[in-house]
mmCIF file of the N, C-alpha and C atoms, coordinates in Angstrom:
data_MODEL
# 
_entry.id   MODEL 
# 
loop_
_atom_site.group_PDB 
_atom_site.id 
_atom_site.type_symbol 
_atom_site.label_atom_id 
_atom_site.label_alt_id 
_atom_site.label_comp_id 
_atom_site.label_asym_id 
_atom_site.label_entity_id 
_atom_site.label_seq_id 
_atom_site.pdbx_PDB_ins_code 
_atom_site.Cartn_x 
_atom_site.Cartn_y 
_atom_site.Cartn_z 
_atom_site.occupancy 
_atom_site.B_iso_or_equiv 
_atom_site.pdbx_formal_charge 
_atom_site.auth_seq_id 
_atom_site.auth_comp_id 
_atom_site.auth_asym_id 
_atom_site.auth_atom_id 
_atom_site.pdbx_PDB_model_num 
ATOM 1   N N  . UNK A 1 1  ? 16.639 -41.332 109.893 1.00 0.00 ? 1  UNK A N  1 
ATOM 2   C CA . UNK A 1 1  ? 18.008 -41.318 110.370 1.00 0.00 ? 1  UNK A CA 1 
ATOM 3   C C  . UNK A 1 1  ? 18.859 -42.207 109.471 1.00 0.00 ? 1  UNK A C  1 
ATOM 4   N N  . UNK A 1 2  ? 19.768 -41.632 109.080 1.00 0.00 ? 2  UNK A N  1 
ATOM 5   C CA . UNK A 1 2  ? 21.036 -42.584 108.031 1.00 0.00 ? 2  UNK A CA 1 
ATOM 6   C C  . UNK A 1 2  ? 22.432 -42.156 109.193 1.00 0.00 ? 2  UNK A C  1 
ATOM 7   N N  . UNK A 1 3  ? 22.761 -43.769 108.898 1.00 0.00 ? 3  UNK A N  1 
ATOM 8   C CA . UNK A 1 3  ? 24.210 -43.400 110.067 1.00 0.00 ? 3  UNK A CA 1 
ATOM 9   C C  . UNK A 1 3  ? 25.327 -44.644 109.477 1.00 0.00 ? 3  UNK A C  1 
ATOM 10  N N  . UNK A 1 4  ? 26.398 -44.237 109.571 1.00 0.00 ? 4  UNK A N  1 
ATOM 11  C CA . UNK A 1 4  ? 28.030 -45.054 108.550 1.00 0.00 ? 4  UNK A CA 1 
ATOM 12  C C  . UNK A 1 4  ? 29.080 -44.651 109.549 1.00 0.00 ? 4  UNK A C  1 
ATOM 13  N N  . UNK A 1 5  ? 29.691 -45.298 109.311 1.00 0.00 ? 5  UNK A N  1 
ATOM 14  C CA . UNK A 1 5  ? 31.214 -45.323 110.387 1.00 0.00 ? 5  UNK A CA 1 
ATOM 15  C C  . UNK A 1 5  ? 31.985 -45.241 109.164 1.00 0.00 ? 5  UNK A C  1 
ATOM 16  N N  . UNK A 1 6  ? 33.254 -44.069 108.867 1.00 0.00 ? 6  UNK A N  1 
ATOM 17  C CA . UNK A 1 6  ? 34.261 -44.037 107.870 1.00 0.00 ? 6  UNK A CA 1 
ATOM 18  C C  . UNK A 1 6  ? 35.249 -44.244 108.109 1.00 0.00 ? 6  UNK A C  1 
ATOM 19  N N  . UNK A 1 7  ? 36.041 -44.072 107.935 1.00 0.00 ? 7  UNK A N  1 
ATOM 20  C CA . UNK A 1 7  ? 37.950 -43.771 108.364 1.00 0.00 ? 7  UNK A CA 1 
ATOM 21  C C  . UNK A 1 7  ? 38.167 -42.613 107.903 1.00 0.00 ? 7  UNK A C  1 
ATOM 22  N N  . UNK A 1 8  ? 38.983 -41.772 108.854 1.00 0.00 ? 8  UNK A N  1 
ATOM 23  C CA . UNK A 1 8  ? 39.354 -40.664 108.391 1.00 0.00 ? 8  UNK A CA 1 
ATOM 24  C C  . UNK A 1 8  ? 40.904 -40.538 108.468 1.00 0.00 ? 8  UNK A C  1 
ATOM 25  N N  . UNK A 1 9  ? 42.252 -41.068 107.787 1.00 0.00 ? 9  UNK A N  1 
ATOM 26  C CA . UNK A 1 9  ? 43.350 -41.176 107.996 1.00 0.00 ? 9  UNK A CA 1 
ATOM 27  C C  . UNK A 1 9  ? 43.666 -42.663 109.119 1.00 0.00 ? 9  UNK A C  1 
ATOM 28  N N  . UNK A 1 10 ? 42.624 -43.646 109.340 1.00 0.00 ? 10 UNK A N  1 
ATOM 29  C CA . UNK A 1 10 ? 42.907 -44.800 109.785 1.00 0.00 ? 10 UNK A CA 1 
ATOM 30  C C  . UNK A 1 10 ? 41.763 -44.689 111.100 1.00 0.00 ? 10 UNK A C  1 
ATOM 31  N N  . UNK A 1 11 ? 41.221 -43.217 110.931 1.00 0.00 ? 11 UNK A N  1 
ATOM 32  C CA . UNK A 1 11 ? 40.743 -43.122 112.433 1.00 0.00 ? 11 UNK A CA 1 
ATOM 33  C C  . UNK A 1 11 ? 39.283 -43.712 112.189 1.00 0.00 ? 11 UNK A C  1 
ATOM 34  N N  . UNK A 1 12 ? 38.510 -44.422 112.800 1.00 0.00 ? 12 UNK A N  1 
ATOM 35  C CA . UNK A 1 12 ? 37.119 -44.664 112.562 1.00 0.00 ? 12 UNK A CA 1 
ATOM 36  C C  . UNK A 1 12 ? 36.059 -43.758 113.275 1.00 0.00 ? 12 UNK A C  1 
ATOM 37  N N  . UNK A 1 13 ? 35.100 -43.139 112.358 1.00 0.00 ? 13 UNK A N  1 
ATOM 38  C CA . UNK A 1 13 ? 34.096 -41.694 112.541 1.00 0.00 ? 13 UNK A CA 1 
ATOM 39  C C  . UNK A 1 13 ? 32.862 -41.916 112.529 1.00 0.00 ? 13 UNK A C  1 
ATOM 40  N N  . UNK A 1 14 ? 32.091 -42.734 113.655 1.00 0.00 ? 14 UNK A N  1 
ATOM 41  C CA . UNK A 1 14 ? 30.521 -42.478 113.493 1.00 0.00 ? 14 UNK A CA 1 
ATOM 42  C C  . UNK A 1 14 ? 30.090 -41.107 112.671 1.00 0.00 ? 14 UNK A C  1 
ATOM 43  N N  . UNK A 1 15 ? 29.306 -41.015 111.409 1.00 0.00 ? 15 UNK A N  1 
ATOM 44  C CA . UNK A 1 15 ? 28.529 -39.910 111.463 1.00 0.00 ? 15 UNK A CA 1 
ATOM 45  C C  . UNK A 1 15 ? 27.518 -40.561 110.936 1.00 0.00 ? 15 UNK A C  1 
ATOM 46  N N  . UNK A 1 16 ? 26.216 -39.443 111.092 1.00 0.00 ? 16 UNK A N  1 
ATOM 47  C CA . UNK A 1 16 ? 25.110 -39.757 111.318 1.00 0.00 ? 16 UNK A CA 1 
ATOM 48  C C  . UNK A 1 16 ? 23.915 -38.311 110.953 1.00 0.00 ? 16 UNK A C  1 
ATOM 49  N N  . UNK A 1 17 ? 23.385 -38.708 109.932 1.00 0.00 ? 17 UNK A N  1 
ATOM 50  C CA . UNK A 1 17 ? 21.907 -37.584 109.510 1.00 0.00 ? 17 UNK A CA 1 
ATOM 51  C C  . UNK A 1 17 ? 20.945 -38.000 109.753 1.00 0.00 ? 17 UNK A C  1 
ATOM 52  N N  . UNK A 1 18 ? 19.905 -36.742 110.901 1.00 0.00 ? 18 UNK A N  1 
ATOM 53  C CA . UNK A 1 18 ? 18.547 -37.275 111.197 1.00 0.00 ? 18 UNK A CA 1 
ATOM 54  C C  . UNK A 1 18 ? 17.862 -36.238 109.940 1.00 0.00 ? 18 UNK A C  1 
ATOM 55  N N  . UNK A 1 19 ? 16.774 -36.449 109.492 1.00 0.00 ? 19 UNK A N  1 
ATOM 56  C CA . UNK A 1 19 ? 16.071 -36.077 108.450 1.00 0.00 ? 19 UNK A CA 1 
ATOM 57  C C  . UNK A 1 19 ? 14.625 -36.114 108.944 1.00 0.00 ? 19 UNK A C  1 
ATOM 58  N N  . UNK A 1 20 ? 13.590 -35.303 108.882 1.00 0.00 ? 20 UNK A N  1 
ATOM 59  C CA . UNK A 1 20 ? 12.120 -35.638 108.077 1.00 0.00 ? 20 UNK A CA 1 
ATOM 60  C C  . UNK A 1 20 ? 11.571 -35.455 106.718 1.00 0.00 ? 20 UNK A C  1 
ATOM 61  N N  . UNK A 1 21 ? 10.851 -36.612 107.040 1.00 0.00 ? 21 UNK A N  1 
ATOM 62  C CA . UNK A 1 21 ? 10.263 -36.843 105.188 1.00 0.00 ? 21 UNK A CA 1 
ATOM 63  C C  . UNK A 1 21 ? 8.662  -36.651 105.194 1.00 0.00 ? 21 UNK A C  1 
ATOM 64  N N  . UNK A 1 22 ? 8.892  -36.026 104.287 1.00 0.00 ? 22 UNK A N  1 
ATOM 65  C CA . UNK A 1 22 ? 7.508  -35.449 104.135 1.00 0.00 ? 22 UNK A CA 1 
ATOM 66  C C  . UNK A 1 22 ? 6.997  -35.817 102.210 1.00 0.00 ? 22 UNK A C  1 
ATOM 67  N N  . UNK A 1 23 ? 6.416  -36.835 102.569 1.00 0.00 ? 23 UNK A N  1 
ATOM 68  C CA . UNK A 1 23 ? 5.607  -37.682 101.212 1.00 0.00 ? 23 UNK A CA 1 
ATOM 69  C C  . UNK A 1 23 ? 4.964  -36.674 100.581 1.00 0.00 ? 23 UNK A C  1 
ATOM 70  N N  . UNK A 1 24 ? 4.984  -36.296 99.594  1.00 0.00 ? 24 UNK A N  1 
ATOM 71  C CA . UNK A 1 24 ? 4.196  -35.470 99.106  1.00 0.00 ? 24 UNK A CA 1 
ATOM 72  C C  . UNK A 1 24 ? 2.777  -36.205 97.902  1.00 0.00 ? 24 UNK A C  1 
ATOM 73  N N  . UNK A 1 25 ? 3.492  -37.516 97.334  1.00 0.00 ? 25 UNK A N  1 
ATOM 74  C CA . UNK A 1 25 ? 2.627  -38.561 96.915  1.00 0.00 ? 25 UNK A CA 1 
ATOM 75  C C  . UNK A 1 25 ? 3.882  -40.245 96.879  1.00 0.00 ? 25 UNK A C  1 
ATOM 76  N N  . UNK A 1 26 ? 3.097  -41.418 96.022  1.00 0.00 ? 26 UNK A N  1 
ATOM 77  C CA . UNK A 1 26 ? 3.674  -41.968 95.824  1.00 0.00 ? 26 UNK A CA 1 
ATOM 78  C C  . UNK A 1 26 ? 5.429  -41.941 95.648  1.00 0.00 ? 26 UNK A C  1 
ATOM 79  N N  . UNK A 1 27 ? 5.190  -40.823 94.584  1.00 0.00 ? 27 UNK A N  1 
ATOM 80  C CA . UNK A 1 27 ? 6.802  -41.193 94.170  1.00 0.00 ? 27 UNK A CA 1 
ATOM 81  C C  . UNK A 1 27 ? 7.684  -40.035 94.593  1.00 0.00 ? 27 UNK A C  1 
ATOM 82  N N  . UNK A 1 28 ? 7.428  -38.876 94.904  1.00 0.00 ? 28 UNK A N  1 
ATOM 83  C CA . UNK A 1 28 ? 8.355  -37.595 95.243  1.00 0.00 ? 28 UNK A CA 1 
ATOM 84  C C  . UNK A 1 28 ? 8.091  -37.246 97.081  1.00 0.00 ? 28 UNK A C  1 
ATOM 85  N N  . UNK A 1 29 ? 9.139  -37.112 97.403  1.00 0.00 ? 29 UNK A N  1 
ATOM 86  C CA . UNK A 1 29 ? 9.135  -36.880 98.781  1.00 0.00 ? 29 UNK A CA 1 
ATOM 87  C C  . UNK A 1 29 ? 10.071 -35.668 99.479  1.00 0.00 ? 29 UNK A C  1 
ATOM 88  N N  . UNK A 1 30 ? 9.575  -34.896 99.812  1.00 0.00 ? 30 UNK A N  1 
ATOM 89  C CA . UNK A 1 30 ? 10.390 -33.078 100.397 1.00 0.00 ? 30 UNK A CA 1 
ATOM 90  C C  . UNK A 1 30 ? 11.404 -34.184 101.618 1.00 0.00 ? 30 UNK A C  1 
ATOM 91  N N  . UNK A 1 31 ? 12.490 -33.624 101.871 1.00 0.00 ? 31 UNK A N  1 
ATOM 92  C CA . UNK A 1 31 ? 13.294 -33.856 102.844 1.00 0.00 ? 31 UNK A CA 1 
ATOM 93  C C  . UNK A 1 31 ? 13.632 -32.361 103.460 1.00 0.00 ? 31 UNK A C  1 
ATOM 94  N N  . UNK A 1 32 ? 13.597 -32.359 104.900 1.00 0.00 ? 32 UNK A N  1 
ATOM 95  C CA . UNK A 1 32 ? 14.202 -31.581 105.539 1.00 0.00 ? 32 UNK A CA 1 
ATOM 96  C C  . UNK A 1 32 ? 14.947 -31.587 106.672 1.00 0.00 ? 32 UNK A C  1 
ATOM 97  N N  . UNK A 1 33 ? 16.214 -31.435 106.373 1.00 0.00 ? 33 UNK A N  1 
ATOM 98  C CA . UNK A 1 33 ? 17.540 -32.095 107.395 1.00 0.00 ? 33 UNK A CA 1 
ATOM 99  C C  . UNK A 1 33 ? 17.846 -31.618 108.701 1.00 0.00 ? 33 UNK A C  1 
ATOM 100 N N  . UNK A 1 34 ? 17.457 -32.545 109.910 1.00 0.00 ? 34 UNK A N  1 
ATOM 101 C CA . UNK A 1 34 ? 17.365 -32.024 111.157 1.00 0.00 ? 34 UNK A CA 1 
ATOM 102 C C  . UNK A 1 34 ? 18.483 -31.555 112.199 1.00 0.00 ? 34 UNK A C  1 
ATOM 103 N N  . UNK A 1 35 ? 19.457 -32.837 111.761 1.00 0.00 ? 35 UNK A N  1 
ATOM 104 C CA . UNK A 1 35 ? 20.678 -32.965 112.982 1.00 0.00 ? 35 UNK A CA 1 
ATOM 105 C C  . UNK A 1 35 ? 21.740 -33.493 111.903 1.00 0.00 ? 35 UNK A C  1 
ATOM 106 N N  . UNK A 1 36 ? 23.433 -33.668 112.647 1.00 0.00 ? 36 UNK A N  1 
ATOM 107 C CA . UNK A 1 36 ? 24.194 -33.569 111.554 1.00 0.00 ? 36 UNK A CA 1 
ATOM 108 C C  . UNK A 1 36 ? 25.322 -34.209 112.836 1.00 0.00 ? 36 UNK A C  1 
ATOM 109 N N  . UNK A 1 37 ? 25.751 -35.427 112.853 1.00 0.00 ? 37 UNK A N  1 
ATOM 110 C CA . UNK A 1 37 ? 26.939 -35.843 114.001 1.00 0.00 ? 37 UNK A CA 1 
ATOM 111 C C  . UNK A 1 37 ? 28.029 -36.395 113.372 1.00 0.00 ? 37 UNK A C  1 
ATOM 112 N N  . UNK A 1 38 ? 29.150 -35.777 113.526 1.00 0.00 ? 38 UNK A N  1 
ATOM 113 C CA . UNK A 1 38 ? 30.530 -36.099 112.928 1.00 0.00 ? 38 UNK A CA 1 
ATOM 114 C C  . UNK A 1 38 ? 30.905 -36.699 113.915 1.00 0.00 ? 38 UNK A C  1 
ATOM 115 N N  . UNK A 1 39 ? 31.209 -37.400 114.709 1.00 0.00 ? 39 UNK A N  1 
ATOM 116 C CA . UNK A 1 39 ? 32.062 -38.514 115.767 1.00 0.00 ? 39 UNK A CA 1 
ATOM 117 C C  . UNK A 1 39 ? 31.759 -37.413 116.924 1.00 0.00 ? 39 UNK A C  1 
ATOM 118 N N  . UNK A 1 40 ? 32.342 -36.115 117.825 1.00 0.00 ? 40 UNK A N  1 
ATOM 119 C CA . UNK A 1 40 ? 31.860 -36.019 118.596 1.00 0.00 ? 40 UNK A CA 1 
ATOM 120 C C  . UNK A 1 40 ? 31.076 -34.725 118.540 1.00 0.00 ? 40 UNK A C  1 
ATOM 121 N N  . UNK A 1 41 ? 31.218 -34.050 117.379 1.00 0.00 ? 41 UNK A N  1 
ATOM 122 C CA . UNK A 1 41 ? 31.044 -33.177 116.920 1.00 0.00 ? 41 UNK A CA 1 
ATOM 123 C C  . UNK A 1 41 ? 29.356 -32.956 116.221 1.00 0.00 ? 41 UNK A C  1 
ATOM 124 N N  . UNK A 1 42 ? 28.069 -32.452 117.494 1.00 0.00 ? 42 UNK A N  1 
ATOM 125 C CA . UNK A 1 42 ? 26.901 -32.719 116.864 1.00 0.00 ? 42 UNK A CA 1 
ATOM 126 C C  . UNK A 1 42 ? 26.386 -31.308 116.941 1.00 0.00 ? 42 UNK A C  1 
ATOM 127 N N  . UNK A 1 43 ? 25.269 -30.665 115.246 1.00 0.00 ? 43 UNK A N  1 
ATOM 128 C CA . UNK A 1 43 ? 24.939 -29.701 115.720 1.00 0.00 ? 43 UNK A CA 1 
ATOM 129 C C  . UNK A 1 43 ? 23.411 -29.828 114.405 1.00 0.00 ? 43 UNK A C  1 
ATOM 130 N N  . UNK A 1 44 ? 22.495 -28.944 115.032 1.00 0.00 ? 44 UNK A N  1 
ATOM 131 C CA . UNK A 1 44 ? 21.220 -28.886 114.269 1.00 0.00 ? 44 UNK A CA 1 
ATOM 132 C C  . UNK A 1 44 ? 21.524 -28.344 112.458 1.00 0.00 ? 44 UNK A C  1 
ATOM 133 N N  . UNK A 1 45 ? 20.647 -28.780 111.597 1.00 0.00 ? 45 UNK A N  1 
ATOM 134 C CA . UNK A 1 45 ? 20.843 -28.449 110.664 1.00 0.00 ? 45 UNK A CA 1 
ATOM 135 C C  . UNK A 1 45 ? 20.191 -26.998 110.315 1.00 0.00 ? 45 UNK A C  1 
ATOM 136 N N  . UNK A 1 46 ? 20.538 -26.204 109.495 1.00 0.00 ? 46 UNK A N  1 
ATOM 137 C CA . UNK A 1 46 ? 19.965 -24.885 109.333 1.00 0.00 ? 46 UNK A CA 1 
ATOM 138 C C  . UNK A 1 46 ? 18.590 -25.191 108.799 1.00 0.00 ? 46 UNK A C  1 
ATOM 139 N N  . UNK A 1 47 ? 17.634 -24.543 108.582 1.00 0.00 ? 47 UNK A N  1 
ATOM 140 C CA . UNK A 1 47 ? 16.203 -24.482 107.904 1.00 0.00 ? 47 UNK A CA 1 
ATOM 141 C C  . UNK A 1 47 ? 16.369 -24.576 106.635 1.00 0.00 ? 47 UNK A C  1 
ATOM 142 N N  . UNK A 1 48 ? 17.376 -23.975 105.794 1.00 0.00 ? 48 UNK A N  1 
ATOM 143 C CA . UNK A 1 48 ? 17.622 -24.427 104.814 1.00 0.00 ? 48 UNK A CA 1 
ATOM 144 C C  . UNK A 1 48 ? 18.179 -25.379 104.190 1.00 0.00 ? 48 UNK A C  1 
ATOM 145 N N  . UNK A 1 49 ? 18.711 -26.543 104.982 1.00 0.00 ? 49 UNK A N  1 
ATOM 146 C CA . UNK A 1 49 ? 19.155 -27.460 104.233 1.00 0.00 ? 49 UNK A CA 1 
ATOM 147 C C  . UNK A 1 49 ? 17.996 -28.323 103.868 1.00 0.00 ? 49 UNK A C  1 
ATOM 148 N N  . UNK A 1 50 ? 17.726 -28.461 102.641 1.00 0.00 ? 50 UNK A N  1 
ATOM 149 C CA . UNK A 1 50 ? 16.508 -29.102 102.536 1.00 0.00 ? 50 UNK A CA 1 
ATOM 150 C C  . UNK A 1 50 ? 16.616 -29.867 101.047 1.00 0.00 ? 50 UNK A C  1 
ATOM 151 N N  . UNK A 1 51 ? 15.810 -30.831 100.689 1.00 0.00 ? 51 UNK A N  1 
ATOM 152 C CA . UNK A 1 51 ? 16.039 -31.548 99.282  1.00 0.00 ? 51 UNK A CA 1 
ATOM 153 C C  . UNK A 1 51 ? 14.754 -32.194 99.184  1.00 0.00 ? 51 UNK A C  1 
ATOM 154 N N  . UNK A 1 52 ? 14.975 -33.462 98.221  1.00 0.00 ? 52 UNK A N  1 
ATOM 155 C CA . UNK A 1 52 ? 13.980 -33.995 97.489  1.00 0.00 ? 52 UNK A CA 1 
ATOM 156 C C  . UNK A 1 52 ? 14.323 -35.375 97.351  1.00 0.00 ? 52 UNK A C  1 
ATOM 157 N N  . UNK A 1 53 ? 13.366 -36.581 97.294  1.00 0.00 ? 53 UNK A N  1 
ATOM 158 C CA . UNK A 1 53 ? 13.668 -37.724 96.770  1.00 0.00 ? 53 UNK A CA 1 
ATOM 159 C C  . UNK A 1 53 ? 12.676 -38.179 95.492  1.00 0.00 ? 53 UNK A C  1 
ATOM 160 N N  . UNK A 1 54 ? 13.345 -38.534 94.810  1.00 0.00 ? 54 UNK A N  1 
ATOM 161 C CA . UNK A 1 54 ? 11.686 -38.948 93.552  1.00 0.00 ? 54 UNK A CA 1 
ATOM 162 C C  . UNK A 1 54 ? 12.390 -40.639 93.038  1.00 0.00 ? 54 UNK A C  1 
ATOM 163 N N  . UNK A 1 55 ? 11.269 -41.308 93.744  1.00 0.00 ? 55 UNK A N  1 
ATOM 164 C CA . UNK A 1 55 ? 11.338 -42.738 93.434  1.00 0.00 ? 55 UNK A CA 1 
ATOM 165 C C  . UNK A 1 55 ? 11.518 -42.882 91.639  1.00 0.00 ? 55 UNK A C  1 
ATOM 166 N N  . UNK A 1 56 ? 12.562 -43.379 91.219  1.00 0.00 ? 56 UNK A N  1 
ATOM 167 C CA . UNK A 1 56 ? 12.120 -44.051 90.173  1.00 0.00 ? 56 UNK A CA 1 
ATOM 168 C C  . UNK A 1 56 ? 12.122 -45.344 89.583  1.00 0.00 ? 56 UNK A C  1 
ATOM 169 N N  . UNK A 1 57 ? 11.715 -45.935 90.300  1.00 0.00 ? 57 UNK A N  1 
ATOM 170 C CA . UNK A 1 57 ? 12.006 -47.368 90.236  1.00 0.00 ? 57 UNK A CA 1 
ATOM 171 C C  . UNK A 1 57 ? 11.437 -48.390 91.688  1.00 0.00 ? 57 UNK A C  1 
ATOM 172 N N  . UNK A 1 58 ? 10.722 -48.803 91.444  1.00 0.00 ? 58 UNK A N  1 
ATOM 173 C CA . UNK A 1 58 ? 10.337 -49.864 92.658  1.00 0.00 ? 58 UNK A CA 1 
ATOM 174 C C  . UNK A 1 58 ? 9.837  -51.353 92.444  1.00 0.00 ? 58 UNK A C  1 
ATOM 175 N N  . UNK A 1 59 ? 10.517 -52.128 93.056  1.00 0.00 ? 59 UNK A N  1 
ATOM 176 C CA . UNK A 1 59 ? 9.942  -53.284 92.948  1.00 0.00 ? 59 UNK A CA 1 
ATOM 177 C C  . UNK A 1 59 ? 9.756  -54.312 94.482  1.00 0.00 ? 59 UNK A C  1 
ATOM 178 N N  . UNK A 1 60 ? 9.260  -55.279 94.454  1.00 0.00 ? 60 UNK A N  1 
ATOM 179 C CA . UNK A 1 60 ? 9.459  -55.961 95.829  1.00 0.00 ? 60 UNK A CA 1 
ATOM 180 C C  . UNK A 1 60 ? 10.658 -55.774 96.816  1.00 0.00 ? 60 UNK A C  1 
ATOM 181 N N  . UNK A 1 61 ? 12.082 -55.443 96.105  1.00 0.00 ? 61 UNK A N  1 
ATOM 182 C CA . UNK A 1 61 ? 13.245 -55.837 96.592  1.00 0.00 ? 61 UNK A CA 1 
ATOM 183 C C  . UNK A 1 61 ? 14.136 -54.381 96.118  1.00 0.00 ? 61 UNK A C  1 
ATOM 184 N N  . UNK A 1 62 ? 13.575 -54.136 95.495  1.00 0.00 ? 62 UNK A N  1 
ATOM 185 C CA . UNK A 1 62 ? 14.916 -52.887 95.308  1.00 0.00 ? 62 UNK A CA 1 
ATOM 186 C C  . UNK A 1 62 ? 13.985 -51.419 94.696  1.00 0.00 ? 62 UNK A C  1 
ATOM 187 N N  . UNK A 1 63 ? 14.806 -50.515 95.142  1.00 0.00 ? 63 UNK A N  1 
ATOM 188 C CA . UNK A 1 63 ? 14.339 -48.999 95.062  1.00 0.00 ? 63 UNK A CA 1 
ATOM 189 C C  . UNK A 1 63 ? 15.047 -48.150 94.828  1.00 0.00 ? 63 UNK A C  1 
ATOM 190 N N  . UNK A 1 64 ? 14.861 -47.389 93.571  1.00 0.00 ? 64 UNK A N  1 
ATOM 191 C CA . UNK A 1 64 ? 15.463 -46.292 92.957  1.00 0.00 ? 64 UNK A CA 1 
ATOM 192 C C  . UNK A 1 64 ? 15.230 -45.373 93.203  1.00 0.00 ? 64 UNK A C  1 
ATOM 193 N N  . UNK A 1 65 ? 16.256 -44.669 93.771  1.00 0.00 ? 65 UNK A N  1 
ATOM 194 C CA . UNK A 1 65 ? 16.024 -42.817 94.104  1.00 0.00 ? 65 UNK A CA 1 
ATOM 195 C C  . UNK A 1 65 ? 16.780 -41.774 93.714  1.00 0.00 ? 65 UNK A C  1 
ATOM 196 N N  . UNK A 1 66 ? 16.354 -40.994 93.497  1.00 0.00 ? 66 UNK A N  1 
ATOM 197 C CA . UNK A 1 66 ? 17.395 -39.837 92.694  1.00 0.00 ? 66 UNK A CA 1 
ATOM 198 C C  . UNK A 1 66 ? 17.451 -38.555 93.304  1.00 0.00 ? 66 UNK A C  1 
ATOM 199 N N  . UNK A 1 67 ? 18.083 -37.837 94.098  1.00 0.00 ? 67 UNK A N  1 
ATOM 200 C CA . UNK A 1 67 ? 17.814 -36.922 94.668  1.00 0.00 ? 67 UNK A CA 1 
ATOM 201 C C  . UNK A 1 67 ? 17.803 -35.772 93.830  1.00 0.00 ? 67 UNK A C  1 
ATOM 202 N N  . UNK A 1 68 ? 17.499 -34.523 94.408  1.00 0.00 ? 68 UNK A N  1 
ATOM 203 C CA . UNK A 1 68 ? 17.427 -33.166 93.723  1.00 0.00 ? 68 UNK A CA 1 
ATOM 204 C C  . UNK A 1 68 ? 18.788 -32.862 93.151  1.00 0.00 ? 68 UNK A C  1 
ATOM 205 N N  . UNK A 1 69 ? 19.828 -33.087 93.866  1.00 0.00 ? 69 UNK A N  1 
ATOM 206 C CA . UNK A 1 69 ? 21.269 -32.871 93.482  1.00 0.00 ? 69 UNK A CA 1 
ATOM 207 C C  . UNK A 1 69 ? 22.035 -34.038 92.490  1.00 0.00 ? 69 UNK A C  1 
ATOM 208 N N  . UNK A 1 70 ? 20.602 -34.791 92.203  1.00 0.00 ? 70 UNK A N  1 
ATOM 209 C CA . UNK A 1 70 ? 21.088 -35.904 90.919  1.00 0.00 ? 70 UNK A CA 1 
ATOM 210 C C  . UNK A 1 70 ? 21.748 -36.837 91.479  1.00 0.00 ? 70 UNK A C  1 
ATOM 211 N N  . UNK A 1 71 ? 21.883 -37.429 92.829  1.00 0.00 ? 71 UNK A N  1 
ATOM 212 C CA . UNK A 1 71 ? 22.640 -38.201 93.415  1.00 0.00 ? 71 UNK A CA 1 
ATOM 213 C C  . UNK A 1 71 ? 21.868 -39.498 93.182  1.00 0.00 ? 71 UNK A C  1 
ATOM 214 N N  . UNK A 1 72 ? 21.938 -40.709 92.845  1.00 0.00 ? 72 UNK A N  1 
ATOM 215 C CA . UNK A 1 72 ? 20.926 -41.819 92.635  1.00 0.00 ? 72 UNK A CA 1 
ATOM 216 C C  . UNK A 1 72 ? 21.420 -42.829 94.031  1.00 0.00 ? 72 UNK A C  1 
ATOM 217 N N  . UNK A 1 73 ? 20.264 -43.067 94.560  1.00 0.00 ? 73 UNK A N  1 
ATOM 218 C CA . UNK A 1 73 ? 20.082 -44.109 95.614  1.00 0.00 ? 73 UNK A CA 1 
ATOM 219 C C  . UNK A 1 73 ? 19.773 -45.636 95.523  1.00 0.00 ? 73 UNK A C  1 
ATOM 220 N N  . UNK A 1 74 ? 19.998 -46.235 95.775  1.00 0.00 ? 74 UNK A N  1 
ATOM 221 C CA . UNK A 1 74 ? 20.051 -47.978 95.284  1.00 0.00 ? 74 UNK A CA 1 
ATOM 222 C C  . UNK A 1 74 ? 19.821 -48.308 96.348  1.00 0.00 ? 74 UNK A C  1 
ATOM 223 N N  . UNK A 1 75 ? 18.937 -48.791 97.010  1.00 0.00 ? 75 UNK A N  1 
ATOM 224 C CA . UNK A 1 75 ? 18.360 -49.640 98.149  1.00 0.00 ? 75 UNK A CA 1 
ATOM 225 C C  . UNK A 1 75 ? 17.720 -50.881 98.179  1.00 0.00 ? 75 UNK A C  1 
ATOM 226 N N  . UNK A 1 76 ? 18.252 -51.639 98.670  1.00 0.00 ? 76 UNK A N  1 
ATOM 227 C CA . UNK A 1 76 ? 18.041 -53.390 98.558  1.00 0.00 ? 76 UNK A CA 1 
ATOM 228 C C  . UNK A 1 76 ? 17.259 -53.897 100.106 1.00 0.00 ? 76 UNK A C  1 
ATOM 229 N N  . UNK A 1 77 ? 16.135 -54.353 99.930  1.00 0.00 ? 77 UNK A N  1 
ATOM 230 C CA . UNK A 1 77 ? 15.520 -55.004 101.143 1.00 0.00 ? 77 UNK A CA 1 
ATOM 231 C C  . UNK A 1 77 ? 16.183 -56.044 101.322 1.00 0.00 ? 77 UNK A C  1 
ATOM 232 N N  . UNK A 1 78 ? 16.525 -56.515 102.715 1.00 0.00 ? 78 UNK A N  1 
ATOM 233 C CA . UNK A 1 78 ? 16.895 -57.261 103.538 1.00 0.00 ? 78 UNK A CA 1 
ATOM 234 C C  . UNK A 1 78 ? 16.269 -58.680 103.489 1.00 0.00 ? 78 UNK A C  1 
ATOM 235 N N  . UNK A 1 79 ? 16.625 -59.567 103.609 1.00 0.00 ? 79 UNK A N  1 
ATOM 236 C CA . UNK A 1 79 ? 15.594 -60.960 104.245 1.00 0.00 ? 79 UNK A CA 1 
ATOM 237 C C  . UNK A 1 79 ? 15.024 -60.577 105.518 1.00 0.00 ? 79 UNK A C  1 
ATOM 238 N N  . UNK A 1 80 ? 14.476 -61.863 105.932 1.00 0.00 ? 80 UNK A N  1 
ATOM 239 C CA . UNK A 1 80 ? 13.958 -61.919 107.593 1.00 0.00 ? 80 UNK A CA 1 
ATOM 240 C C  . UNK A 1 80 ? 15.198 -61.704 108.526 1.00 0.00 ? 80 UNK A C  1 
ATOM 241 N N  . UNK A 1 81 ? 15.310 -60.971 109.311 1.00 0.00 ? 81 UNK A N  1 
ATOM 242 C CA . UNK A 1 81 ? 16.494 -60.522 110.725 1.00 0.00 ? 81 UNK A CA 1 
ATOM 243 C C  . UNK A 1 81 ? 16.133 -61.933 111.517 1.00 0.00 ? 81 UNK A C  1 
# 
């Protein structure tokens, strides 16, 4: 699940993608997109929306991802909560 609050003309918009991931090894992983919520507006994703993640880059603290559509992901671990 990935979820962001935007503004849309001043207005603020929970949306929100549920996903399963399906590892295929270490570094490449199938995605297939489940649910899809625009503020009140929620509906299932088709069977075809589907993609890819392929790690390229990992270390203790940060993780490189690049999706199928060439989109690159930058993810930073947290400290202790």
């Amino acid at each position: 699940e990935n979820s962001e609050v935007v503004s849309y003309f001043g207005v603020k918009v929970p949306r929100k993608i549920t996903a399963e991931l399906k590892p295929e090894n270490n570094q490449f992983t199938n995605v297939q997109f489940k649910r899809f919520v625009l503020g009140p507006i929620e509906f299932d994703a088709p069977e075809k929306f589907k993609g890819s993640l392929d790690v390229t880059y990992l270390d203790d603290e940060l993780r490189l991802t690049r999706g199928d559509k060439g989109n690159i992901f930058v993810l930073t671990r947290l400290g202790d909560l």
